[in-house]
C-alpha positions in Angstrom: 86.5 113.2 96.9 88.9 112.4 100.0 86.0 112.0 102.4 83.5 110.4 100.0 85.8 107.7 98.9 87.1 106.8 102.6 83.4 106.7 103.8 83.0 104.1 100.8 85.8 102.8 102.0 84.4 101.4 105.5 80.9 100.4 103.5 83.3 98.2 101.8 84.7 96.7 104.9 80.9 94.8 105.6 81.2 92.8 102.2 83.3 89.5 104.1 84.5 88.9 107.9 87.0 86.9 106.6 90.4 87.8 107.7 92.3 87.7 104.6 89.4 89.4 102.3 89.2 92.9 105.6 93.2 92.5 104.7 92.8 93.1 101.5 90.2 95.6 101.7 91.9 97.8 104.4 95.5 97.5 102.3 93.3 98.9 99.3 91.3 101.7 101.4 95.1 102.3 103.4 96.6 103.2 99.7 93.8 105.7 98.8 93.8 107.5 102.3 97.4 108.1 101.9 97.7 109.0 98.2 94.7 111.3 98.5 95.8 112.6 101.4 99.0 113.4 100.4 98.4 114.5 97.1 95.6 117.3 99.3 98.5 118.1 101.4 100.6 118.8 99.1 98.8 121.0 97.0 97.4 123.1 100.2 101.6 123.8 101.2 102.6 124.3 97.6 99.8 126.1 95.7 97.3 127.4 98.7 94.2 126.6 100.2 92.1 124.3 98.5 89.2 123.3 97.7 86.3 120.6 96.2 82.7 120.3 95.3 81.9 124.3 94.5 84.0 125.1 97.7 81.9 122.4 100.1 85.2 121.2 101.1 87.8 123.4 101.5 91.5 122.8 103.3 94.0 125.4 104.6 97.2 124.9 106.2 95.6 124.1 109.3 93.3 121.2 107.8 96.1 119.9 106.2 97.9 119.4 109.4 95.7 117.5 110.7 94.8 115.4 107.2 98.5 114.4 108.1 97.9 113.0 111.1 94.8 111.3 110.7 96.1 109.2 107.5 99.4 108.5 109.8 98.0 107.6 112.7 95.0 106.0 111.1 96.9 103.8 108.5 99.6 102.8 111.5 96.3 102.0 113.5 94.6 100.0 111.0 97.8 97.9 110.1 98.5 97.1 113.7 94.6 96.0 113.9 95.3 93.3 111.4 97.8 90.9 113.9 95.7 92.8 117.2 92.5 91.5 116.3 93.0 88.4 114.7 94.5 87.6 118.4 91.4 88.8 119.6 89.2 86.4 117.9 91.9 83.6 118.7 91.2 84.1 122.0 87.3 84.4 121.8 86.9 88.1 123.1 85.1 88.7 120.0 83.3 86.5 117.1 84.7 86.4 113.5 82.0 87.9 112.3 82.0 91.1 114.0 85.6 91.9 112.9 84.2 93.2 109.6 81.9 95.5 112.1 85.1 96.5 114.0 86.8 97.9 110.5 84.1 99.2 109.2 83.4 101.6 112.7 86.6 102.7 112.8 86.9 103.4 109.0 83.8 105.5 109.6 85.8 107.1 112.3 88.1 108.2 110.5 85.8 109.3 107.9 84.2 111.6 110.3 87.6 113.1 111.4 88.3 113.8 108.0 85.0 115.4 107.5 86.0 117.7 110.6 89.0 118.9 109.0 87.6 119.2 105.5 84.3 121.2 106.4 84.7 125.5 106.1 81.2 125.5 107.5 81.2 126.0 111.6 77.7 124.2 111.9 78.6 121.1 109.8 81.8 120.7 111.5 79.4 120.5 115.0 78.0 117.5 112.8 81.2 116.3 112.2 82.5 116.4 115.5 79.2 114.8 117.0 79.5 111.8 114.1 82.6 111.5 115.8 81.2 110.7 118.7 78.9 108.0 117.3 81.3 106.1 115.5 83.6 106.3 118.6 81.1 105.4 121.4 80.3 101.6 119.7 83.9 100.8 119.4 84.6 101.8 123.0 81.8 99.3 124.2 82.9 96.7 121.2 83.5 94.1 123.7 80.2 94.3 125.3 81.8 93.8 128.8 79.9 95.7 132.0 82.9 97.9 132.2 82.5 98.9 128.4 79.7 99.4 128.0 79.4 101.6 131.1 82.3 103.4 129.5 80.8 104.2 126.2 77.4 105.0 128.0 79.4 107.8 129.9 81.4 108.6 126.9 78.2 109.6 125.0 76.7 111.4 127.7 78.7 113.3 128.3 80.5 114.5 125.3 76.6 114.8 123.6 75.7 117.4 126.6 79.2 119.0 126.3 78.5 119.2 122.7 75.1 120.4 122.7 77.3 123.4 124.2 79.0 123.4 121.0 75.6 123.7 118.9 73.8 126.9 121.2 77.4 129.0 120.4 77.3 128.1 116.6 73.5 129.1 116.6 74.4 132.4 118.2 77.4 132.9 115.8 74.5 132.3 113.7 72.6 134.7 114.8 75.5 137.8 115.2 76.5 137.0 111.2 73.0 137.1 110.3 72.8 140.6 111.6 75.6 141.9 108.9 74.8 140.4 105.8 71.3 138.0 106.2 70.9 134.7 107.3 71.7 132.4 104.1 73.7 129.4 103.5 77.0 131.2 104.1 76.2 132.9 107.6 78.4 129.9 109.1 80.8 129.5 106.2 84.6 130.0 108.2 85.7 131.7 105.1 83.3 134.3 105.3 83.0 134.9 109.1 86.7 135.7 108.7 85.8 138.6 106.4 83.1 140.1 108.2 84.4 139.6 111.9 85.4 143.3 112.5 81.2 144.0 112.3 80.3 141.2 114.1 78.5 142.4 117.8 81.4 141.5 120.0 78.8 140.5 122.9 77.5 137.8 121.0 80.6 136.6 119.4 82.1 136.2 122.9 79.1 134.1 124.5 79.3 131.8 121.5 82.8 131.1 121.8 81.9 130.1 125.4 79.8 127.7 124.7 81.8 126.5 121.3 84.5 126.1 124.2 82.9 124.3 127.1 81.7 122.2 124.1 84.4 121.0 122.3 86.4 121.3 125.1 84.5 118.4 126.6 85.5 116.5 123.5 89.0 117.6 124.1 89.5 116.7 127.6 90.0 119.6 129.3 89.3 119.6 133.2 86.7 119.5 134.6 84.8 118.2 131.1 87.3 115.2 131.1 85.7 112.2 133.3 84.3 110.5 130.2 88.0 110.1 128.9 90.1 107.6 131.2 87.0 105.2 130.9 86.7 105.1 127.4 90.7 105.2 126.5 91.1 102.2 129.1 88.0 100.2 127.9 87.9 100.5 124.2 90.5 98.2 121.9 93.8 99.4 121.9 94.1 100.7 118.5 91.0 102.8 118.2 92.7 104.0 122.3 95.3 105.3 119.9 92.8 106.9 117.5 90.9 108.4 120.2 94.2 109.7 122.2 96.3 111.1 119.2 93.7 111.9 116.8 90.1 112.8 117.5 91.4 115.0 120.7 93.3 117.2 118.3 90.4 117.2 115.8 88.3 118.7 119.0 90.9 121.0 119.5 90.8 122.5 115.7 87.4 123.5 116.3 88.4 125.3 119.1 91.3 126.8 116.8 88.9 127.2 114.2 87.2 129.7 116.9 89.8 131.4 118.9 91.0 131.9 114.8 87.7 134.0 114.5 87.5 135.8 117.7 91.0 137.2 117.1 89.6 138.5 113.7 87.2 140.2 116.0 87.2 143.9 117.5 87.9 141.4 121.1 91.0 140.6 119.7 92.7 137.1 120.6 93.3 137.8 124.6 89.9 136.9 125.8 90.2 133.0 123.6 93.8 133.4 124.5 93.3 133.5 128.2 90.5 130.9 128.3 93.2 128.7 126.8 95.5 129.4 128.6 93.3 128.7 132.0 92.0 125.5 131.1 95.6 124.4 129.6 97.5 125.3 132.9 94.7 123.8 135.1 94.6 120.0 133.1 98.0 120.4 133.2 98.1 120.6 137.4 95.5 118.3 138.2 96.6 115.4 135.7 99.9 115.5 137.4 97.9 113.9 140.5 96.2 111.5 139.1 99.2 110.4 136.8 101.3 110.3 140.2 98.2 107.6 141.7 97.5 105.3 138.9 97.6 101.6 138.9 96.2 101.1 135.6 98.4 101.4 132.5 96.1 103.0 130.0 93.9 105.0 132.0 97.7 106.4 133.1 98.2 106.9 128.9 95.1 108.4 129.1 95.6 111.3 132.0 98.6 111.5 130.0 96.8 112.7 127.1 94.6 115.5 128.9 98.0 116.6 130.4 99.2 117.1 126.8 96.1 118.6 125.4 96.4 121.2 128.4 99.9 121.7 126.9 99.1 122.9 123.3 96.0 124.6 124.5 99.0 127.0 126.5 100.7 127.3 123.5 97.9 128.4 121.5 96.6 130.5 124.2 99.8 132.1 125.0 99.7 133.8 121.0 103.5 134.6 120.4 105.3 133.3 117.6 107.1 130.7 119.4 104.8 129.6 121.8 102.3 128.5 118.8 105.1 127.2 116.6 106.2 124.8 119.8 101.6 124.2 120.3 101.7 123.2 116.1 104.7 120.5 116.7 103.5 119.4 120.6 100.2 118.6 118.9 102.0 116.4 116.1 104.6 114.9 118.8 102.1 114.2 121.1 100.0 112.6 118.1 103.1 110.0 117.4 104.1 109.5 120.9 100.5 108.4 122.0 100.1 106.5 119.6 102.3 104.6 119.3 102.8 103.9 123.4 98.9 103.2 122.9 100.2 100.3 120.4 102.7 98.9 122.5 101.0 98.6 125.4 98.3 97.4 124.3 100.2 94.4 122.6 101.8 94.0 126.0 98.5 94.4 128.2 97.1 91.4 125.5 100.2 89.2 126.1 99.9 89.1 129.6 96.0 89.8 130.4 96.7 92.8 132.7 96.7 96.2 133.1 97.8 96.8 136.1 101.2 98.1 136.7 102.5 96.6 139.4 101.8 93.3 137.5 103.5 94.3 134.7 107.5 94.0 135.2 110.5 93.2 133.9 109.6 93.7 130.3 113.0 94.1 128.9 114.3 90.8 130.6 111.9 88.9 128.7 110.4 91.3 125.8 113.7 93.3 124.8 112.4 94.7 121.5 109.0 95.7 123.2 110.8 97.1 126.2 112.8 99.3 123.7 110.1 100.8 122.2 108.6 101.4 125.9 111.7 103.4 126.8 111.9 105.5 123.9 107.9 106.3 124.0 108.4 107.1 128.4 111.3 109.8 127.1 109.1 110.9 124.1 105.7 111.4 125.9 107.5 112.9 128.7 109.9 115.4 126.3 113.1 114.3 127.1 116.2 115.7 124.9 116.8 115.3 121.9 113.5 114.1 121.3 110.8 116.5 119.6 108.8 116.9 122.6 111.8 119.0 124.1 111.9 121.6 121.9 108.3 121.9 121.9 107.6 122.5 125.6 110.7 124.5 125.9 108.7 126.9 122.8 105.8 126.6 124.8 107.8 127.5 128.3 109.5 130.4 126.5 106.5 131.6 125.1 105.2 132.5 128.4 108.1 134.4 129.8 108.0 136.3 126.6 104.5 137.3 127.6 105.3 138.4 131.0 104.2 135.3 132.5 107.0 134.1 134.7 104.8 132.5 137.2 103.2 130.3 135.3 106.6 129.1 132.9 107.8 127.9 136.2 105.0 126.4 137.8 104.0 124.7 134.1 108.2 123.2 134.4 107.5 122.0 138.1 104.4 120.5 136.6 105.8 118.9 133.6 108.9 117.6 136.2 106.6 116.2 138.8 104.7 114.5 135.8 108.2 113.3 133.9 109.0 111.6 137.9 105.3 109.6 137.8 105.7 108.4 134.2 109.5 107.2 135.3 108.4 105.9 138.4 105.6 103.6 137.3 107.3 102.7 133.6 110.9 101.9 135.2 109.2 99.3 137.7 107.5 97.8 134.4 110.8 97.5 132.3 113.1 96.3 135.2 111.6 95.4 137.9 111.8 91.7 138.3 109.6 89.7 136.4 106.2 88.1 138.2 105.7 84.5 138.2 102.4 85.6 136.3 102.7 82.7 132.9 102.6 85.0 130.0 100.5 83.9 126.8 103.2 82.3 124.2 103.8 84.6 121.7 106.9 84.7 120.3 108.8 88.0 119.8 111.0 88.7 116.8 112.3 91.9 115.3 108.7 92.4 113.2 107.4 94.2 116.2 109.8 96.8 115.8 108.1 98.8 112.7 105.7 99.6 115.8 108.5 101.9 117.0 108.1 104.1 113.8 106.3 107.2 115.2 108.0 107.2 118.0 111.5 107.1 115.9 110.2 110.3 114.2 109.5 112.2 117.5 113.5 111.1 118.1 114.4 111.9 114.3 112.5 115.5 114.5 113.8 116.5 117.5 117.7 116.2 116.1 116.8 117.9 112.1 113.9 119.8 110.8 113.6 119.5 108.0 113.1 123.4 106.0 109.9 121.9 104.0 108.3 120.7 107.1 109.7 124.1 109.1 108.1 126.1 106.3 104.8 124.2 106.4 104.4 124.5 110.4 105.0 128.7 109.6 102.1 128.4 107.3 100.2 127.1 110.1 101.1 129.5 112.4 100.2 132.3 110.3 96.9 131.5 109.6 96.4 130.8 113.7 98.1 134.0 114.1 95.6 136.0 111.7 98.4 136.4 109.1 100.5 138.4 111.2 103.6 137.5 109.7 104.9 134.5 111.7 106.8 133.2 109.7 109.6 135.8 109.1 109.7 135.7 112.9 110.1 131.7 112.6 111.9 130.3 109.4 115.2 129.8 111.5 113.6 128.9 115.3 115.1 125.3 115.0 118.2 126.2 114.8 117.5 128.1 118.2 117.2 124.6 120.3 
């Protein structure tokens, strides 16, 4: 009922445009997301996979990692859209009556996230995924400025071609599991795939996953599929920038896992996925460091940001070992609360001012100290500073690949991340104390209520220092299952202690 009731939820949101009725309505449809959610997530760490409906939803450990971080993210989202948007009107940007519009879009995207990550069924998750896209694509261009619209006009071409990718591999999947056991309703069902993958024809199973990749891989951001990304992170509303950059990039990426899970259950094996991972992680990962070192503007630098990290976990992932997919799970939850929540921030600060542009943006913590705070600690979060959680994630990741005999690129993937972690302290060091333009800022008084916006970012700092054994033990599940039940987790139940 999860999904049902949270796509109720945003039908709910188009019964009054008045602020304090969408208040009450999100703080109601906030407590069901989080209960249900965590009442799901629970039960999927504790008892097993579940599952609703006759099996028509079904979570694992994997789907419950990502149910975590949609509620999270998407309740911190909603909660910051309540004093965001209400500015918004204020100033006239939008009309009080499309705010119930604005809720009710983004409620729908999170619906269709959750649908992603609740689906066992490899062609509806291609619908769910491609909902996605429609939800996403009218809340980028919600300001019906040239710029966003443009920006949501590329965003839907191109991830709907990328996608249609997506669909010609599932209908060849189709096709190879129709071979072994007919072509009914369950020729697409995950949970059976897994069971029959060893008579699967190996030639077909490794075109699909080509085109599964290049298609969701356009959703993800990898390079070269990633022009659409920049534009719509830098256009849209902040928060739903946050939803798109720690959220719906890592539900684009599950399908991908959801794949490369498959293939490895495969005669192929994991090391054809495995490499194409790797690849397309190490070369986002090179070419983002440019265009971080170059930019003026301060979301479409979040944004690069974001492929940079997605490139990241798709090494760790693609790299296989134990604790190079254990560092991928936790990048991918870091990465998740980090973007997020600099998303947030700045985007409180870019509506303060009326900028985006960095070099018109300084001084913040002369005159903004709480802001500037949270700034600081999301620069040395997002760019995996110790003791922050990031650290010990890319060091996993960096390990991982000397472990496999890839010296090369652990050093060249360091020189990257150093060169990167240099840009980000370049342009945000200039914004926090550099001295303050004679630019007027909007009045808007600061007082310690802005700092619950430096929540996630406080838990990328509070993970990095403790692990706690329930969460440790929950990340092993994950890494099992991605590892095809290969016993991960003996190998992993004491890694934290190892950082």
């Amino acid at each position: 009922m999860l999904v049902v009731t949270v796509f109720l939820g945003a039908l709910c949101m188009l019964i009054s445009s008045r602020q304090k009725v969408l208040k009450i309505l999100n703080s109601i449809a906030l407590i069901v997301l989080l209960v249900s959610t965590g009442n799901t997530v629970f039960r999927v760490f504790t008892e097993g996979p579940q599952s609703s409906w006759g099996g028509f939803f079904y979570w694992d450990s994997l789907s419950a990692l990502l149910l975590c971080i949609i509620a999270f993210i998407g309740a911190y989202v909603i909660l910051f859209s309540f004093s965001y948007m209400e500015e918004e009107v204020n100033e006239g940007k939008i009309s009080q009556k499309r705010l119930s519009w604005y809720y009710f879009w983004i409620w729908m995207f999170i619906a269709t996230m959750l649908w992603v990550v609740s689906t066992p069924n490899l062609g509806l998750l291609w619908v769910g995924i491609e909902a996605t896209t429609l939800a996403t694509a009218l809340l980028v261009g919600f300001y019906r400025e040239k710029a966003a619209v443009e920006a949501a006009w590329k965003y839907i071409i191109l991830c709907t071609v990328g996608i249609s990718f997506a669909l010609l591999g599932t209908l060849i999947l189709y096709a190879a599991s129709g071979r072994v056991d007919g072509f009914g309703l369950s020729a697409l069902d995950w949970r059976f795939l897994v069971e029959i993958a060893p008579q699967l024809d190996p030639a077909l199973v490794k075109l699909a996953f080509i085109f599964a990749f290049i298609g969701y891989g356009t959703k993800v951001g990898f390079v070269p599929m990633h022009p659409w990304l920049p534009d719509a992170h830098s256009q849209a509303p902040s928060p739903v920038s946050a939803l798109l950059s720690g959220v719906l990039l890592n539900c684009a990426l599950y399908g991908i896992l959801r794949w490369h899970i498959l293939v490895g259950k495969t005669t192929l094996g994991t090391e054809f996925s495995g490499k194409l991972l790797i690849a397309f992680g190490m070369i986002s990962l090179g070419v983002m460091m440019a265009f971080i070192l170059l930019q003026k503007d301060v979301k479409r630098l979040l944004a690069y940001s974001s492929v940079e990290h997605m490139g990241i976990i798709a090494l760790g992932f693609g790299i296989g070992t134990p604790i190079a997919v254990w560092g991928a799970c936790f990048h991918l939850i870091f990465h998740a609360l980090a973007k997020g929540n600099l998303f947030v921030i700045i985007g409180r600060l870019v509506q303060m001012l009326g900028t985006r542009q960095i070099l018109r943006i300084r001084g913040i913590m002369s005159f903004l100290p709480y802001t500037g705070l949270i700034m600081l600690m999301g620069l040395l979060a997002i760019t995996g500073i110790p003791p922050f959680g990031t650290f010990t994630s890319k060091i996993s990741i960096i390990t991982g690949l000397f472990e496999e005999g890839l010296p090369f690129l652990g050093f060249l993937m360091a020189l990257f991340l150093a060169v990167i972690f240099a840009g980000f302290l370049y342009h945000f060091l200039g914004m926090l104390f550099g001295k303050p333009s004679e630019r007027k800022m909007k009045e808007n008084a600061e007082g310690a209520q802005v700092l619950w916006l430096g929540i996630p970012v406080l838990l990328v700092f509070a993970l990095g220092i403790f692990v706690p054994e329930s969460l440790n033990q929950a990340l092993n599940q994950v890494v099992d299952l991605i590892m095809g039940g290969g016993g991960g987790y003996g190998e992993l139940k004491n890694i934290t202690k190892l950082f």
